[in-house]
C-alpha beads as a LAMMPS data file, in Angstrom:
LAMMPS data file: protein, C-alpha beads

125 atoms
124 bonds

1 atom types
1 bond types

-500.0 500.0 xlo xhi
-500.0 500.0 ylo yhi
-500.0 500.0 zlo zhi

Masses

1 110.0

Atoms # bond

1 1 1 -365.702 232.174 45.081
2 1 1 -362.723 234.433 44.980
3 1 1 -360.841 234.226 41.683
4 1 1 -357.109 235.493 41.144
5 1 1 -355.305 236.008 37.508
6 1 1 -352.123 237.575 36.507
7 1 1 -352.195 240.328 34.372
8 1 1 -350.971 243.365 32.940
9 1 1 -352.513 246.916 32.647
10 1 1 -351.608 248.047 29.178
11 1 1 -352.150 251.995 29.767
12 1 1 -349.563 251.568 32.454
13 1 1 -346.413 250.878 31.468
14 1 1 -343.089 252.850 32.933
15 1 1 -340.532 254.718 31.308
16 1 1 -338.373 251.816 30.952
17 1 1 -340.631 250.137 28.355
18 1 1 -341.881 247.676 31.349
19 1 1 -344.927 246.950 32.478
20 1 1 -345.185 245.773 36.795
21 1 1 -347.247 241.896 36.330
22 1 1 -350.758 241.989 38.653
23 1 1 -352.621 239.349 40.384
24 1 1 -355.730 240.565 39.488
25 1 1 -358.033 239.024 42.709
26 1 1 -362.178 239.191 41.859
27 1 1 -364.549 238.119 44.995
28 1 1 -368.525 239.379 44.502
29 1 1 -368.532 241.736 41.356
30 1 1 -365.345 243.447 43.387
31 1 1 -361.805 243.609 41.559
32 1 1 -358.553 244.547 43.190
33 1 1 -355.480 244.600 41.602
34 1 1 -352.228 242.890 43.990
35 1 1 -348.963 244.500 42.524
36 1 1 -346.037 242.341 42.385
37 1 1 -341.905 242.718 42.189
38 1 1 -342.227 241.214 38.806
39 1 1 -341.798 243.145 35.602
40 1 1 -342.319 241.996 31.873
41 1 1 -341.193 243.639 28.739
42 1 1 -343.162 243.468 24.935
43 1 1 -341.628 239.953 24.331
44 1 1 -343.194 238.744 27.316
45 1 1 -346.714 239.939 26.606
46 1 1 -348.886 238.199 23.377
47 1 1 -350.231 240.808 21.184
48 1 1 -352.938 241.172 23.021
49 1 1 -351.276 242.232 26.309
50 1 1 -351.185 238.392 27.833
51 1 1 -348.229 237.130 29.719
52 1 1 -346.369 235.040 27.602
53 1 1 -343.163 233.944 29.467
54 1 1 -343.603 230.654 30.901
55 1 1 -341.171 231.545 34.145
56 1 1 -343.321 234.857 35.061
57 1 1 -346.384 232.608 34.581
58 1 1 -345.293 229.902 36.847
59 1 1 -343.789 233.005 39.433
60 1 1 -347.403 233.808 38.905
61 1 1 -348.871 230.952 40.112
62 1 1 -347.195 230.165 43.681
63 1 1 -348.233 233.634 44.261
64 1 1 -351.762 232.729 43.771
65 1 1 -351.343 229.353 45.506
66 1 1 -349.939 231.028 48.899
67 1 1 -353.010 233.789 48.151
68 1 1 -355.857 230.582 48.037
69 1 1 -354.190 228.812 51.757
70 1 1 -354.374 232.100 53.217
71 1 1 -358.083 232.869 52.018
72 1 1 -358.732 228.718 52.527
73 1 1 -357.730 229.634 56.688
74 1 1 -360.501 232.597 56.546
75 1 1 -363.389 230.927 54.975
76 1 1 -365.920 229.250 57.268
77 1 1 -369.580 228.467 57.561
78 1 1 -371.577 228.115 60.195
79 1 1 -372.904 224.413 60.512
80 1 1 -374.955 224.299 63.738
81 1 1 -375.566 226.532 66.660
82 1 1 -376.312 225.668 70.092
83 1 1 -378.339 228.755 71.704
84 1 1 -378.750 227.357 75.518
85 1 1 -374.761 226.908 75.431
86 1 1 -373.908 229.771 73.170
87 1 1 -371.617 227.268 71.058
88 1 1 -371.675 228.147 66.827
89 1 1 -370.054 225.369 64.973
90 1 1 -367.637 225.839 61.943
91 1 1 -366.860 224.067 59.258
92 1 1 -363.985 224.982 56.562
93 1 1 -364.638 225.168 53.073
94 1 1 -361.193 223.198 52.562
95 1 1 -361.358 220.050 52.661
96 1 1 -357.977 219.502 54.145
97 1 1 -357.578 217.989 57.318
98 1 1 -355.521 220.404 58.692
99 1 1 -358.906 223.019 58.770
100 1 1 -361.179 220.198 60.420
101 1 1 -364.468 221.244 62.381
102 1 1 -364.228 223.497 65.326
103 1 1 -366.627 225.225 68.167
104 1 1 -366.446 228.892 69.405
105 1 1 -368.653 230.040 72.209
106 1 1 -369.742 233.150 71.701
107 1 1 -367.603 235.030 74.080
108 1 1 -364.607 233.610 72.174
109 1 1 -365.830 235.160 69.269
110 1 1 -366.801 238.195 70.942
111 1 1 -363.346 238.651 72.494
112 1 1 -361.460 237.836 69.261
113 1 1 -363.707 240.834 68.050
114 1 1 -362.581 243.362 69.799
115 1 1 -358.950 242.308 69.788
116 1 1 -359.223 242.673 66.398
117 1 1 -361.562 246.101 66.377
118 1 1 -358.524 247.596 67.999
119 1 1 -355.949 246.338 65.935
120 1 1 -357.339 247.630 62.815
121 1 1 -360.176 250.060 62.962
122 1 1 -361.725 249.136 58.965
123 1 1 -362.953 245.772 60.295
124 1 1 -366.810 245.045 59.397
125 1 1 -368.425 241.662 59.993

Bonds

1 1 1 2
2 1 2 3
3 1 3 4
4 1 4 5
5 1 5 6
6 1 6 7
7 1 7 8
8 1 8 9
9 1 9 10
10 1 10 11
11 1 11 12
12 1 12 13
13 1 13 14
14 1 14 15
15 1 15 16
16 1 16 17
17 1 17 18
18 1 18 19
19 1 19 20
20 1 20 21
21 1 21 22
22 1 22 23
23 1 23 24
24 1 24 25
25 1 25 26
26 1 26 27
27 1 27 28
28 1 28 29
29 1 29 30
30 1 30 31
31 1 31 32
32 1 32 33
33 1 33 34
34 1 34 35
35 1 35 36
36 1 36 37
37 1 37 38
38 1 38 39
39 1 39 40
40 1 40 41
41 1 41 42
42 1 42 43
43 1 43 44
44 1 44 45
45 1 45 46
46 1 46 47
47 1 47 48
48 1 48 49
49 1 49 50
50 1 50 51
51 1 51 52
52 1 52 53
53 1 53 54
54 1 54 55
55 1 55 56
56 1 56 57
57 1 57 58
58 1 58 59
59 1 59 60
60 1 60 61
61 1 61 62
62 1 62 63
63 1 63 64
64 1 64 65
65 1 65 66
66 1 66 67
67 1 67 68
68 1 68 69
69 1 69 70
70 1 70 71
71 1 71 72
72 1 72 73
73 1 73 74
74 1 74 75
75 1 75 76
76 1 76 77
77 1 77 78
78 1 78 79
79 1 79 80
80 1 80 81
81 1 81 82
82 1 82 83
83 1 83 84
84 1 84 85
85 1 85 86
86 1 86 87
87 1 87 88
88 1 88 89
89 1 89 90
90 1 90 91
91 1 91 92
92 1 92 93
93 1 93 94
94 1 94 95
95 1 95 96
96 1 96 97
97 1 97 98
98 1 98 99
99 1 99 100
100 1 100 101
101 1 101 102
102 1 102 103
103 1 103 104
104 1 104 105
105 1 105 106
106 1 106 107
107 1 107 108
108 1 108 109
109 1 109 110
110 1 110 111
111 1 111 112
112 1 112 113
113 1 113 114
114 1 114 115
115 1 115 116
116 1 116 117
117 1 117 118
118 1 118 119
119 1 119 120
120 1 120 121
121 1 121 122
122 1 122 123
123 1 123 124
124 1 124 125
């Protein structure tokens, strides 16, 4: 389960006496930090470098909202498989109805491989 957090790095603050506010987004042991266009200064921060300010926070949090429906669109798992037909099964982790059950025959997902293979060469499956 993917996990996002707004935060700080304290060694990196700019010559302005800001620091730039991170989503900090964790998924398997693996951390990256999403930079934002927010700043905060010392009275936003608690004295132990947590966003304080309310606004930023809340800022913060539609951020990681719009982050969770775009991951929410990604996530499947494979439910059943028919192998005479070539059909795989998917069903959302979301329970919304909008992401309902679908099919993909395996030359669907084959061509929506490569389209994406040559749209951007780091993809790994």
């Amino acid at each position: 389960m993917a996990t996002f957090k707004a935060t700080i790095k304290k060694d990196k603050q700019r010559a302005d006496k800001t620091w730039n506010v991170l989503i900090r987004f964790t998924h398997n042991r693996k951390t990256r930090y999403l930079s934002t266009t927010m700043y905060v200064t010392k009275k936003d921060l608690t004295a132990s470098f947590r966003i304080k300010n309310q606004r930023i926070l809340d800022r913060c949090d539609e951020l990681i909202r719009e982050y969770r429906k775009k991951i929410d669109v990604l996530i499947k798992q494979i439910v059943a498989q028919n192998l005479e037909t070539g059909e795989l099964t998917f069903h959302s982790l979301n329970n919304s109805p909008e992401y309902s059950d679908f099919q993909l025959n395996m030359d669907q997902i084959r061509a929506l491989y490569y389209v994406l293979q040559k749209k951007n060469k780091t993809v790994t499956f």
